[in-house]
N, C-alpha and C positions, 0 to 999 in steps of 0.2 A: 553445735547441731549440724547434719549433717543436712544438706542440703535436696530435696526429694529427686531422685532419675525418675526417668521413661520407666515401666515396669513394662515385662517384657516378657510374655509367656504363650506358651504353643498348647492347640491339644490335637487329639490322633483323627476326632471328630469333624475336623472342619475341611471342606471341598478342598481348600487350597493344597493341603499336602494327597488327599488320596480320592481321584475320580473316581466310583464305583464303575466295573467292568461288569458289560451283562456273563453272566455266564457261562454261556458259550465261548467267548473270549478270551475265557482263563482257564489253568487247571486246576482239576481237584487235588486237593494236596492231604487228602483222608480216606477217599474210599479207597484206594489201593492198598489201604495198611493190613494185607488177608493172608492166609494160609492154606496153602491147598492140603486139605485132608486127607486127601488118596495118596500124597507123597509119602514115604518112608523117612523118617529123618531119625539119626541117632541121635537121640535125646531121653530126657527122663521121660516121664507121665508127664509132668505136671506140664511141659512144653507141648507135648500134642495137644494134649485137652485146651489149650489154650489158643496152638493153630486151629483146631477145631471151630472155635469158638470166633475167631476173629472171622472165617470163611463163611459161616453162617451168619454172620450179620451184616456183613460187604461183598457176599460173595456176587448178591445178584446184580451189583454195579458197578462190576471190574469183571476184565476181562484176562484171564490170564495167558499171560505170554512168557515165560518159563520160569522152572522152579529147579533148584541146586538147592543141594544139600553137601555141604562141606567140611572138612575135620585140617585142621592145622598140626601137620606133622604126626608122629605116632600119638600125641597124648593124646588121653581120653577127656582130660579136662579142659582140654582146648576146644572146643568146639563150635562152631559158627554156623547158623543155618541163617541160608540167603535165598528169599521169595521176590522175583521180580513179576510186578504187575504194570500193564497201560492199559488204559481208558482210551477212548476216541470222542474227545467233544464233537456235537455238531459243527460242519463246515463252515469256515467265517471267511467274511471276505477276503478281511486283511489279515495277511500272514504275522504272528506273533514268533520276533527273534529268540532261539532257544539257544544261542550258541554264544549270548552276550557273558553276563553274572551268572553265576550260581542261582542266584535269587533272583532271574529277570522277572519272573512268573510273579512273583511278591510285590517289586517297585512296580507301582502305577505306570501306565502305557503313554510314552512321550507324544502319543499322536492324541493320546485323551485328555491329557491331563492340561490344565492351563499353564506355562509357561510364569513362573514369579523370579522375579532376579536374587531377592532375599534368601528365595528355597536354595539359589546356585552359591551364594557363598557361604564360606565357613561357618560353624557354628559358633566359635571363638575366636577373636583375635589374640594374635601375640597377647597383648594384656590380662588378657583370659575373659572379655566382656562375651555376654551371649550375642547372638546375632539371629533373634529367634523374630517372626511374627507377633503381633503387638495384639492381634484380637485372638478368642477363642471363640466358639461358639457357647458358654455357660456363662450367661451374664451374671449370674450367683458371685461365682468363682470370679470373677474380673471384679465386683464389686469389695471382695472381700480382701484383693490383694490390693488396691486402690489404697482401702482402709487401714490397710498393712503400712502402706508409705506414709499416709498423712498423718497416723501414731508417732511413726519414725521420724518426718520431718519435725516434728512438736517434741520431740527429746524422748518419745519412750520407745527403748530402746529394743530389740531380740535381749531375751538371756537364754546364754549357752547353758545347757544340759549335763551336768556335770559325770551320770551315767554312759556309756556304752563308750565302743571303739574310736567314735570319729567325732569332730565339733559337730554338734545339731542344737538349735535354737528355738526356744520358745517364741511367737510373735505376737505381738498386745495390740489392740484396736484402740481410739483413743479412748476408751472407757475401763483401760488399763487390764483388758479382762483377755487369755488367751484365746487366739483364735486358727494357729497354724504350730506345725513344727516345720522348721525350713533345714536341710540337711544339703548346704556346699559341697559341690563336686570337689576340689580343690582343700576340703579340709574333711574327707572320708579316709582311712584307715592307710589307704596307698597314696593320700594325697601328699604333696611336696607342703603344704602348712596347716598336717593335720595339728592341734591344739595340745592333745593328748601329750603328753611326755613318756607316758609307760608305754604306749605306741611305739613312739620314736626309740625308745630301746630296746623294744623288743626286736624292731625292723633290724637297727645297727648288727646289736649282738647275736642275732639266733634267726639270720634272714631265713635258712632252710625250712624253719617252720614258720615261718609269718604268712599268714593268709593259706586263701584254698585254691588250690593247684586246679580245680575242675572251675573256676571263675573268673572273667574277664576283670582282670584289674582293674580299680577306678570309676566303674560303670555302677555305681551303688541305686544311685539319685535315678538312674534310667529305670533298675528293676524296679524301685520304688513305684513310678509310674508306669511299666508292664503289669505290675500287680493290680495296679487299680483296673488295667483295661481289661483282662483276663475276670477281675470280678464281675463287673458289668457287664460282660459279655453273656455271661453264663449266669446272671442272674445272683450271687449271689449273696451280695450287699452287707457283707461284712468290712471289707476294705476302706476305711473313710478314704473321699476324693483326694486324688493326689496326681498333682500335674508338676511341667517343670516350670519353672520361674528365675527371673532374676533380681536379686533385693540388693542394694548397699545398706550397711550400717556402720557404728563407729566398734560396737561390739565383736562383730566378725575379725577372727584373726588374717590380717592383711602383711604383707612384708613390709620392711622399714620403707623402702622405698616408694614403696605406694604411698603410705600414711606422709611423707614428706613433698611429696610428686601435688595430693590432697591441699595439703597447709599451705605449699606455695599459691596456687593458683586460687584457693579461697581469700586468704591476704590479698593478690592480686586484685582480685573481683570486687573487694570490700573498697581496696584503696582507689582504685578508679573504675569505679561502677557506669560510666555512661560511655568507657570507651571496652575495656576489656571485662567487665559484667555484663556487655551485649553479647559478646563474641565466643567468652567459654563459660564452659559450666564446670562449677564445682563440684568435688563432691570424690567420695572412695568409689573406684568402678566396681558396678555390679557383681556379684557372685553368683554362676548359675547353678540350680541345684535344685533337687523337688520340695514340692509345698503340699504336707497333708493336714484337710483341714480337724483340727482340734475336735477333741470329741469327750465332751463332760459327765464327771458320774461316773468314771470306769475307775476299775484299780487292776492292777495284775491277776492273773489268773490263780494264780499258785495259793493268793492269798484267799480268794471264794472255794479252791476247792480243798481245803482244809477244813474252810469252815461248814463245805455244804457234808463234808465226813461225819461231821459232828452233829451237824443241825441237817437231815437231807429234807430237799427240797420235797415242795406238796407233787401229788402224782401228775396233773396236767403241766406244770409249771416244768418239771424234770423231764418230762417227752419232749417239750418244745427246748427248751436246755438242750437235748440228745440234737434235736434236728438242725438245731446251730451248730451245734460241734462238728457233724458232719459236712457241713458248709465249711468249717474251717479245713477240713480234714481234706475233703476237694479242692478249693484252693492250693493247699502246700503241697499235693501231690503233683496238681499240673503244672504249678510253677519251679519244682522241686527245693524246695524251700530248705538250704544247710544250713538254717538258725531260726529254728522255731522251740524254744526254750516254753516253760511255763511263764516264763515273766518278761516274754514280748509279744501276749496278745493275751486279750483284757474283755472284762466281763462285769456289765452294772447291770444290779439285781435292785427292782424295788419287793420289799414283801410287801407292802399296805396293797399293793398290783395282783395281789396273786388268782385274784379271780379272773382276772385276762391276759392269760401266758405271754402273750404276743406285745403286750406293753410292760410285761413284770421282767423281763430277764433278756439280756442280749450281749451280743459279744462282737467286738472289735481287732480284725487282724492287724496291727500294726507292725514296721522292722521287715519292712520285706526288703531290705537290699542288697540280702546278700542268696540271690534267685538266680533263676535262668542261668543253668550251669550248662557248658558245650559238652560236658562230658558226665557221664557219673561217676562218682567219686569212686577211685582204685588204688588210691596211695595209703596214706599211714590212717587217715579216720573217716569214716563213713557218715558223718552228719547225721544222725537217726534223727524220726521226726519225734519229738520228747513226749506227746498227745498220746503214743501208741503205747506206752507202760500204761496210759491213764485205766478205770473201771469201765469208761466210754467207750474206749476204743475196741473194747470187745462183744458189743453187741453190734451185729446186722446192719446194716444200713437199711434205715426205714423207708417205707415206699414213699413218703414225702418227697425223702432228699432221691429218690428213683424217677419221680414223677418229674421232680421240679429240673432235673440237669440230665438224664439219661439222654432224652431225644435232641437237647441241644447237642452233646456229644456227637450224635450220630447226624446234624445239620451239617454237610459238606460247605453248602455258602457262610453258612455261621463261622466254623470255624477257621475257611479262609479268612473272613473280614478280620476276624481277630487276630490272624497273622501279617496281616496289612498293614493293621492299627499298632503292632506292637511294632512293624516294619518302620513305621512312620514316624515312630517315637525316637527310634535307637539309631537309625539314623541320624538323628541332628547331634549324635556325639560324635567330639574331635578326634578321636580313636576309632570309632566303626570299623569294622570290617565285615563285608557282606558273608566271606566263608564262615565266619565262625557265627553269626549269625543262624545262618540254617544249622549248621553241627546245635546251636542252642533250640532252633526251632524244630531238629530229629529227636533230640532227646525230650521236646515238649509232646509231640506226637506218638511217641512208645507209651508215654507217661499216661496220656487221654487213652489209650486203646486198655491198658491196665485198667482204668478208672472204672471203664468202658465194661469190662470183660465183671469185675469185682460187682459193681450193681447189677447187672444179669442174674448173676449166680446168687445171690443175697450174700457176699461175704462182708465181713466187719474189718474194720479198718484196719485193725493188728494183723489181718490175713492180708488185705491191701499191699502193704509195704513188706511183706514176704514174698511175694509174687515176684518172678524173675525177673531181672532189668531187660530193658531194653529201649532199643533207639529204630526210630524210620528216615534213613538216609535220602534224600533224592538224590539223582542220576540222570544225567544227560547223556544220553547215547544217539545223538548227534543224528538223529533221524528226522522226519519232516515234521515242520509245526504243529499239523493237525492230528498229530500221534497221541499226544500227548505227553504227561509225563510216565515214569518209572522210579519206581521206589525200591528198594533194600531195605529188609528188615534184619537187624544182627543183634543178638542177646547177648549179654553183656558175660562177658569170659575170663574176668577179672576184677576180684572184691579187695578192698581196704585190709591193711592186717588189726586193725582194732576196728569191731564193730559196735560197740557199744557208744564212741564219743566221738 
């Protein structure tokens, strides 16, 4: 039996990682995303109508400071059009450094922010232990991973999942009953002891196609929990909670050397317990990696809408069905989701419910780790979202799902914070890098203004993911702090050669 660790988990939520800036203080990082109308650009229809439409909704809160339209060499299919806009926040005292990060504007302000020693080191040691903050603010969620450990110290153990790419683990409270899936940074698809074998050969023999050229390697467990913040942000509670955490068990695939490193020092502990059972702890080091909580009563998707083919739903029950699905359909666009399959996101239906839609039928987005791409996919397959063959996906987006996520969209502080929070998150990986960061944060920004543009117009989701790519760059032009920022807008000038898979 393995011995219980410290449990050790962070959320995006709590003062310590991110002081809220009034403001004035900071820049908008959305209303610049516009088109001037009056420009001329070589482009189809379907791009102007689209600058059109971005200028009319931001227009009156930017200020525009120049506009290029630009073509790459003779082709006609190359084409690039580049809208630069700055805003002028109101004057603040203290001068904010623009010439630091890419992203200083995102990381919290060193003069606001409380000083923690914990925040300043690593996220992982050599060993690969987390090195995270030990409270959250969701006493829920701390109570539930508590419960996690004292299952685990008492023998019952995680069992691994014997489906998908990476080791992920069921986790049992002592009442034997699930209550998490835990998915290891260190045992995910690029990890050095993924569990997988058909993995590890695929990586050996055919590395050229292993994994997705537009995704940050190894970063699974991170998207996981950007998925959840980007839910909550915007409201729209499909996502079960999903934080990061760090669990030991004896089930987790660990190297030999650990599991020996273990044995010793438990031995140790057992055989002179009042000199060296004061002094170390036993036990397999932690694995950091996200915890989403379990969610009972669901089955795959694939498998209710077969059956709702056959048997369809009563009519109030099948509107509210539509106005879920549209929440899902949001979600994967903003997070740009390249694995949304019918049978990794799931849907429990009571009928004896069906007089009150809203307790009869619901759906769960789970498997988001493989999101937040820096680039949109241009190489050999385009990730299609698999929802948009569905019969759903080609009616309208209902004024529901208009009402309930348009003007957050168009919330400039909102959807800062939500880039703060996912700042806060993905930071605490031992890989980070702040450029590729924003390059994942331009192409969540093109993705919102599409979103953005699609409920406007009433178009339905299948129209959604037709709609031209694109990404909103930031750019520092090294001008004085109280300028603001400047953005680039560039549509995407380069598609997959198989667009189907």
């Amino acid at each position: 039996m393995v011995n219980r660790r410290d449990y050790q988990t962070f959320s995006p939520d709590s003062e310590t990682f991110v002081q809220q800036q009034p403001y004035n203080q900071r820049r908008s990082s959305f209303a610049l995303f516009t088109c001037d109308p009056h420009t001329t650009y070589e482009a189809d229809t379907t791009t102007e109508e689209q600058a059109n439409f971005f200028f009319e909704v931001y227009g009156n809160s930017a200020k525009r400071y120049s506009s290029l339209a630009s073509s790459r060499g003779n082709s006609t299919k190359s084409k690039e059009i580049e809208t630069t806009y700055v805003i002028s926040p109101e004057p603040v005292k203290k001068e904010i450094d623009e010439d630091s990060a890419v992203v200083s504007d995102i990381a919290p302000s060193p003069a606001t922010t409380p000083i923690n020693t914990n925040e300043q080191q690593r996220l992982l040691t050599d060993e690969g232990e987390a090195n995270l903050p030990l409270r959250t603010d969701d006493p829920e969620f701390n109570d539930l991973i508590t419960e996690a450990e004292h299952a685990i110290d008492e023998g019952i153990l995680p069992e691994r999942i014997y489906q998908g790419s990476s080791g992920s683990y069921f986790v049992r409270n002592r009442d034997n009953k699930t209550i998490g899936v835990f998915k290891p940074k260190n045992e995910e698809p690029y990890g050095h002891l993924n569990p997988k074998w058909t993995k590890w050969m695929h990586k050996m023999c055919c590395p050229c196609c292993f994994g997705r050229s537009c995704l940050i390697p190894n970063q699974g467990y991170m998207s996981e929990a950007g998925a959840s913040v980007v839910d909550r942000k915007f409201g729209l509670n499909v996502v079960p909670k999903t934080k990061v955490v760090a669990l030991a068990s004896e089930t987790f695939n660990y190297t030999a050397i650990d599991k020996a490193k273990a044995k010793s020092v438990k031995f140790a502990t057992e055989r002179f317990p009042d000199t060296l059972g004061k002094n170390m702890k036993a036990g397999l080091p932690p694995k950091i990696g996200s915890f989403q909580v379990f969610v009972n009563g669901f089955k795959d998707a694939d498998c209710w809408i077969r059956r709702f083919q056959e048997e369809p739903l009563p009519e109030k029950v099948q509107k509210h069905f539509q106005h879920m699905f549209e929440r899902l359909v949001c979600l994967d666009y903003i997070i740009r989701n390249t694995d949304r399959g019918n049978d990794n996101w799931l849907i429990k239906y009571d009928k004896e419910k069906a007089d009150t839609p809203e307790d009869c039928i619901f759906i769960a987005a789970i498997d988001n780790g493989l999101a937040f791409p820096f680039k949109h996919p241009d190489e050999w397959r385009a990730y299609p979202y698999y929802w948009a063959w569905l019969p759903y996906a080609s009616a309208p987006f209902s004024e529901e799902t208009k009402d309930l996520i348009l003007h957050k969209l168009k919330d400039l502080d909102l959807v800062q914070d939500m880039v703060d929070e996912m700042f806060a998150v993905f930071r605490h990986d031992k890989g980070f890098d702040k450029n590729l960061f924003e390059r994942q944060a331009s192409v969540m920004r093109g993705q919102i203004l599409n979103l953005c543009q699609a409920l406007e117009d009433k178009k339905s989701p299948l129209q959604l993911v037709q709609m031209p790519l694109l990404r909103i760059e930031r750019r520092h032009d090294g001008g004085p702090s109280n300028r603001g920022s400047s953005f680039i807008q560039r549509f995407q000038d380069k598609y997959p050669f198989f667009s189907t898979c």
